[in-house]
Every structure is written in structure tokens, then in C-alpha cells.
N, C-alpha and C positions, 0 to 999 in steps of 0.2 A: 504494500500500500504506500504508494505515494504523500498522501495528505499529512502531514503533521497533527500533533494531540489539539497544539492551539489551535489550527484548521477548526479541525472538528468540533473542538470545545464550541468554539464562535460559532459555527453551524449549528450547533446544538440549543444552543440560546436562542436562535433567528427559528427554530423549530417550536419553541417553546411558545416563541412570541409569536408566531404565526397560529398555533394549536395545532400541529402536525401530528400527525399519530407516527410518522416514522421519519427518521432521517437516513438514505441510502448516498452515499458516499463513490460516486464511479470516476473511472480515469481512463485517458486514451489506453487504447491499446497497443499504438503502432510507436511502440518506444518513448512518449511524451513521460512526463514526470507530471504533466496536470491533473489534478484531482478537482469533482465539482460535485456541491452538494446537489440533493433530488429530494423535496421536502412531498412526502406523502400525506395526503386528508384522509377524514372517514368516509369519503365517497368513495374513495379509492380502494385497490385491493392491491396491498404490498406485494405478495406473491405476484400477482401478473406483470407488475413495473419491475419486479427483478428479474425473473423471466426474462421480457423483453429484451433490457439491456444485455441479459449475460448469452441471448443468440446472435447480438448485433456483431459487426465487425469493424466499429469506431471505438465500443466504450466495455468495459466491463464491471461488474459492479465490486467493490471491495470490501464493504462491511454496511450493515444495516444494525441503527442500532431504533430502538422502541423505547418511544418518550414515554411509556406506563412501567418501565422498569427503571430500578437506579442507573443516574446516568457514569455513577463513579465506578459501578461494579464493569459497568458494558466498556468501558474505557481502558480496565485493566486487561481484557483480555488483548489477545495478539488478535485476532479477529472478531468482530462482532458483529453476529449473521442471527437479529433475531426478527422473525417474520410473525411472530404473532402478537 
């Protein structure tokens, strides 16, 4: 994963503030080092936006993390892939 913790942290706050039910975190595939967030609603359905992404051949997704769980637990892992 590309994206740094402070990335994410900031992302995670702009989730918060938005009311996002998830923050899915993707980055080029073709060698870039850019990471960009992808702020999920409850209209949405996390599973088919990661889906998506992880058949395309621009972007792949890197960690999902779920603003109903702690954000300091999902932070510590090495990957954070929670879709529910």
C-alpha cells in the first residue's frame, strides 16, 4: 500500500465528516505510488465498489477500512479489508 497512516488518518476524518459507512483506499496499478480515497454511503454496497475496482486495470483496491468499527484497531493492522 502506497498511502501513508497520515493519508489515511485525514481520509478517515473526511469519512466521518461526510457519514460514510466505509473508506476504501485504491492506487494505480501501472507502477504509480498514488493512493486515493473512495468514500462509501449507505446506498451503496461496499462489496460491489471493491469488486469493481479490484477487476479494473487502472486501480486496485488496498484496504477498506469501516467507520462502525474502531478506527485505531483497523489502523494497526498491515491491511485493513473490512466489508461489513
Amino acid at each position: 500500500m502506497s498511502a501513508k497512516k497520515l493519508d489515511i488518518r485525514r481520509w478517515l476524518d473526511v469519512a466521518q465528516t461526510r457519514q460514510a459507512t466505509h473508506l476504501v483506499v485504491t492506487s494505480e496499478t501501472r507502477g504509480q505510488l498514488n493512493s486515493y480515497p473512495l468514500y462509501v454511503y449507505q446506498s451503496e454496497n461496499v462489496r460491489e465498489i471493491v469488486a469493481d475496482f479490484n477487476g479494473g486495470k487502472l486501480f486496485c483496491v488496498d484496504g477498506v477500512y469501516a467507520m462502525s468499527l474502531p478506527i485505531e484497531a483497523q489502523l494497526k493492522e498491515e491491511r485493513a479489508m473490512h466489508l461489513d
